[in-house]
Each structure stands twice: as C-alpha cells, then as structure tokens.
C-alpha positions as CSV (number, residue, x, y, z in Angstrom):
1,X,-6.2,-25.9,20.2
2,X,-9.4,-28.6,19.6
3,X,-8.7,-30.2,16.1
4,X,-12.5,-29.2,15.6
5,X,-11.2,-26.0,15.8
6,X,-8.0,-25.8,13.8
7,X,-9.7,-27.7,11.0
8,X,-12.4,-24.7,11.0
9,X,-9.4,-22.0,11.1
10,X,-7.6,-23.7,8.6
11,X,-10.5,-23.5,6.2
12,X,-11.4,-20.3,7.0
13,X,-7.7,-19.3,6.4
14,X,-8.2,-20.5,2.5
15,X,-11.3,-19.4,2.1
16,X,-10.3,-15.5,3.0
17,X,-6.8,-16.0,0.8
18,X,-5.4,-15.0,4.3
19,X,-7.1,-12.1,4.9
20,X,-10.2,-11.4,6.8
21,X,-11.9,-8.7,8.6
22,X,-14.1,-8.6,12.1
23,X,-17.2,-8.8,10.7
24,X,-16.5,-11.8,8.3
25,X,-14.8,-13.8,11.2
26,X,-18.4,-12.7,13.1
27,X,-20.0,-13.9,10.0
28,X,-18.3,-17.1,10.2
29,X,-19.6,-17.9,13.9
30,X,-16.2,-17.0,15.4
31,X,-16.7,-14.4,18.7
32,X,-15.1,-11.8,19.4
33,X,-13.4,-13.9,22.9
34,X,-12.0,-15.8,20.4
35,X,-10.6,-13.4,18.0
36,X,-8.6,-11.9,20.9
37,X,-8.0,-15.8,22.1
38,X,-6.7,-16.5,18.8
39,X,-4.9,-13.1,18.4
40,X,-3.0,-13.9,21.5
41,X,-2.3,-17.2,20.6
42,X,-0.7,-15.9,17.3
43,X,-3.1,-17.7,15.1
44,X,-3.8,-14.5,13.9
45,X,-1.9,-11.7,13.3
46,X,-3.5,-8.4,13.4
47,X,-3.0,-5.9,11.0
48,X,-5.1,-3.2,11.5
49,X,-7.8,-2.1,13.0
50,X,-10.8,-4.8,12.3
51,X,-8.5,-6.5,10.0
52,X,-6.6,-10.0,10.7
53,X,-4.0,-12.4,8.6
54,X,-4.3,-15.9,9.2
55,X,-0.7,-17.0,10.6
56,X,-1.8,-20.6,10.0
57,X,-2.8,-19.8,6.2
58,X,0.3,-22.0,5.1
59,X,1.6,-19.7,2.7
60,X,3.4,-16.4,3.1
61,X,2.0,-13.0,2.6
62,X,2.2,-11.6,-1.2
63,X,5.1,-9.0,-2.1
64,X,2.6,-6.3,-1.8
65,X,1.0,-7.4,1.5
66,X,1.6,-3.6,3.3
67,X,0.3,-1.9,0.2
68,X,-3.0,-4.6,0.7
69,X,-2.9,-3.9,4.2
70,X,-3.0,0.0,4.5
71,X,-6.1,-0.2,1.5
72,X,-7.5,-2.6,4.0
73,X,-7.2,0.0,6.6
74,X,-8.3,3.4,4.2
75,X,-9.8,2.5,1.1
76,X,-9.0,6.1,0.1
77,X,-5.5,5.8,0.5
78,X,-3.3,5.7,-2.5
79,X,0.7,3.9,-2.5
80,X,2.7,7.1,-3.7
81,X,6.3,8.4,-4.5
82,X,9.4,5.6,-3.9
83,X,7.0,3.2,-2.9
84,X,4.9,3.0,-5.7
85,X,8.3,3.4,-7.8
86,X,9.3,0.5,-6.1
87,X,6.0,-1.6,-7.0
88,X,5.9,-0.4,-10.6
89,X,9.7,-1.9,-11.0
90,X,11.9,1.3,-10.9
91,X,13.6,0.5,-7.4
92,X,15.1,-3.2,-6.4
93,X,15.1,-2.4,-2.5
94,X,11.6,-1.9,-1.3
95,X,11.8,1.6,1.0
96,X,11.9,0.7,4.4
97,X,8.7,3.6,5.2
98,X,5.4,2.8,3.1
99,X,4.6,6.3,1.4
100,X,1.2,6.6,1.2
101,X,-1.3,9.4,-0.1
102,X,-4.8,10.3,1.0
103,X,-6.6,13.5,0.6
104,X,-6.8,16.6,3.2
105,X,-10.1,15.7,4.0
106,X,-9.4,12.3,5.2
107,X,-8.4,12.3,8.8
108,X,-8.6,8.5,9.4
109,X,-6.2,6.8,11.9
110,X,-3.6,4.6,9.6
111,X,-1.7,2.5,12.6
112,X,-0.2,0.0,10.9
113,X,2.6,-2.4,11.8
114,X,5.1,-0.9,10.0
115,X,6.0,2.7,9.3
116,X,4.1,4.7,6.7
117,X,4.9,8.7,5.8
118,X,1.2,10.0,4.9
119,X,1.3,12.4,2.4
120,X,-1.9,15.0,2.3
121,X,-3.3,15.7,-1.1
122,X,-5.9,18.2,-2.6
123,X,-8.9,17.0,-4.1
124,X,-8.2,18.0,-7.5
125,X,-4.6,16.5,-7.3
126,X,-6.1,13.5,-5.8
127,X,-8.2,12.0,-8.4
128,X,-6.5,12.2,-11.7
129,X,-3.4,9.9,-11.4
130,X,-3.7,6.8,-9.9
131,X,-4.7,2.8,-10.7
132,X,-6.5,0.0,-9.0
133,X,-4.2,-2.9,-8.6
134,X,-6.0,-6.1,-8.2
135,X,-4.4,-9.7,-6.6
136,X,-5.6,-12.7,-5.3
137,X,-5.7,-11.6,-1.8
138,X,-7.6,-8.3,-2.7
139,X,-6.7,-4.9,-4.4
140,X,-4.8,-1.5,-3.6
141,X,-4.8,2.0,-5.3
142,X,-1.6,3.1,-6.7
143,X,-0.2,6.4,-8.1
144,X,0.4,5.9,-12.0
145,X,4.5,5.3,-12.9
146,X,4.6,9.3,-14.2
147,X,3.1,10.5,-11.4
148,X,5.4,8.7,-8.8
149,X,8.3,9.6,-10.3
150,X,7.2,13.5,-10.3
151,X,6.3,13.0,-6.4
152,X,9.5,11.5,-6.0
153,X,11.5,14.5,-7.3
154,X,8.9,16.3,-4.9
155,X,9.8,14.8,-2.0
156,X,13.7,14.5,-3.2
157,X,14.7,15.6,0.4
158,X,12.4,12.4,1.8
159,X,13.5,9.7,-0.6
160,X,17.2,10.7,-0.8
161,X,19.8,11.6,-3.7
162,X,20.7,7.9,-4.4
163,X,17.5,6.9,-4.7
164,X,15.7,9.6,-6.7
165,X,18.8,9.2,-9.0
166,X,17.8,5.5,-9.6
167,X,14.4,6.5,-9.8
168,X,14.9,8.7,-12.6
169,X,17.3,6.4,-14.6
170,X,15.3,3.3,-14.3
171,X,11.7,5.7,-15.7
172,X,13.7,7.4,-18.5
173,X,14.6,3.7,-19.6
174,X,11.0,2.8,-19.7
175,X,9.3,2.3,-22.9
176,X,6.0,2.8,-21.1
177,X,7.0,6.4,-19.8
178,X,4.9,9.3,-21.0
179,X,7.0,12.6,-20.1
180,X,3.9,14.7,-21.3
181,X,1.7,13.4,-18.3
182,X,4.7,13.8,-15.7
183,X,5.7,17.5,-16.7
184,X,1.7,18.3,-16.3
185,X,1.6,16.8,-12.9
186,X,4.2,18.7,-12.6
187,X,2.8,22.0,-13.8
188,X,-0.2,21.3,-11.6
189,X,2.2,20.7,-8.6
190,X,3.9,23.9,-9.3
191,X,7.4,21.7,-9.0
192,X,8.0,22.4,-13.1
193,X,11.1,23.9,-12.5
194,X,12.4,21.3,-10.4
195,X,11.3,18.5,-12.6
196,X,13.4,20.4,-15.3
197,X,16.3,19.5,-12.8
198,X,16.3,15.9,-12.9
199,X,14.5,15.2,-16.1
C-alpha cells in the first residue's frame, strides 16, 4: 500500500472510532474498487452489509462490538434475554449466540459474522422495555435488566438450566432489581406462572 494511502486510512480509521459505513467511506473520496481492494486486503474487515471496521484502527474492538454491530445492521433490533443479562452484569461468560429481538414486522436480513438467535416480538411488547446504550464507537438498544431476566426464564429451554440459574441469582442480588416491572412483563407475556417458578 502507497504511504499516501495508509496515512489517509489511518486517519480515516480515528476519525470513524473504527467504524464506518459505505456511504461515509464514499463521502471520504474512497471508491467502491477500493473498498473491495481494501476488504480483500484485510484493511477492513466487514461486518455487515454497508458496514466496515477499520483493521488498521490500532486498537481493538469494544466489549460490546456484536451488540454495536447488529444496531449497525437493524437499528430496530434490540440485545435481549442472556445476552443482554450478560451486558447488564448478571452472566461472566458472554453467550456464545448473540440473542437479539426485533419486531414481527421487521423482516430485514441480519447476516452477521457471528451467530445471532432472532427473537420476533409484538408491537406492543416491543416498545415498553428497552434502553439506548451509548459508547464511543456508537450506540445499541438493549432490553431493560427486568425484562431480560423474564425473557430468559422464557426461553429457559434456549439459554439452559445452569445459566438461567445464574441469571436469577445474580438479578435477585441486585439492588437495582424491580420485581414489580418483571412479574408485569411477565403477566403481559402470559409466562406468570412460570416466572413464579424461578423467582
């Protein structure tokens, strides 16, 4: 590679923290001959879709770089169940699947390079329970720690006995834990009884 050219990637790698999308690199005067130049050359990686990490950044991607990525990807979609849990502190081991919510109506493609289980919500459902999480190299949506917790015990059969029984220790330790919200999502998820179970 020119050293013209490096410098430019280099700067363009700190002045997108990392991350930057097709129509920025366009923006920046970069074609797209050279996006798939510097794609095959591994001086970027991409992640999705119209959506590229600078391998020559000189740092390493954050602790939430797939929950950054799939946002990227969906805007809509929410980080859900273990791995929210996982995020918000309640789980050590980060699950090796990304779970991710995003409503019925949203039939995007999510191909990332990692596995995902994509969870289907109703509107209603949707809306009421999650946060926007915001970091240096961009923001993500994720499901409030009540709410993730009662999708956990959900999905107990996808997240797994041992984990769902950390899961429930670690929340019940929490001083921010507010059982009234989680037995309403539970109500509204008609999993009440099941909740009851664990809880």
């Amino acid at each position: 590679m020119r050293r013209e050219t490096q410098k430019r990637i280099i700067s363009l790698s700190l002045k997108y923290k990392g991350y930057i999308s097709t129509p920025e690199l366009l923006k920046e005067g970069v074609t797209n001959r050279q996006i798939k130049e510097f794609t095959d050359q591994g001086i970027l990686e991409k992640v999705s879709r119209g959506h590229y990490w600078f391998q020559c950044a000189g740092y390493k991607k954050p602790r939430e770089y797939k929950a950054l990525e799939v946002c990227m990807t969906d805007s809509e979609a929410v980080i859900c169940a273990d791995s929210a849990c996982f995020y918000w502190g309640l789980l050590e081991k980060e699950p090796e699947i990304l779970s991710i919510a995003t409503r019925r109506t949203d039939r995007k493609k999510i191909e990332m390079n990692f596995p995902i289980a994509r969870h289907y919500y109703s509107e209603k459902s949707f809306k009421a329970s999650y946060k926007q999480v915001y970091t240096e190299f961009g923001s993500y949506s994720i499901s409030d720690i009540d709410r993730s917790v009662c999708d956990c015990i959900r999905f107990s059969d996808h997240i797994g006995e041992e984990n769902l029984k950390i899961i429930v220790e670690a929340y019940q330790n929490r001083k921010d834990k507010m059982l009234e919200r989680l037995i309403m999502y539970a109500e509204a998820l008609r999993v009440h009884q099941k909740v009851k179970q664990y809880l």
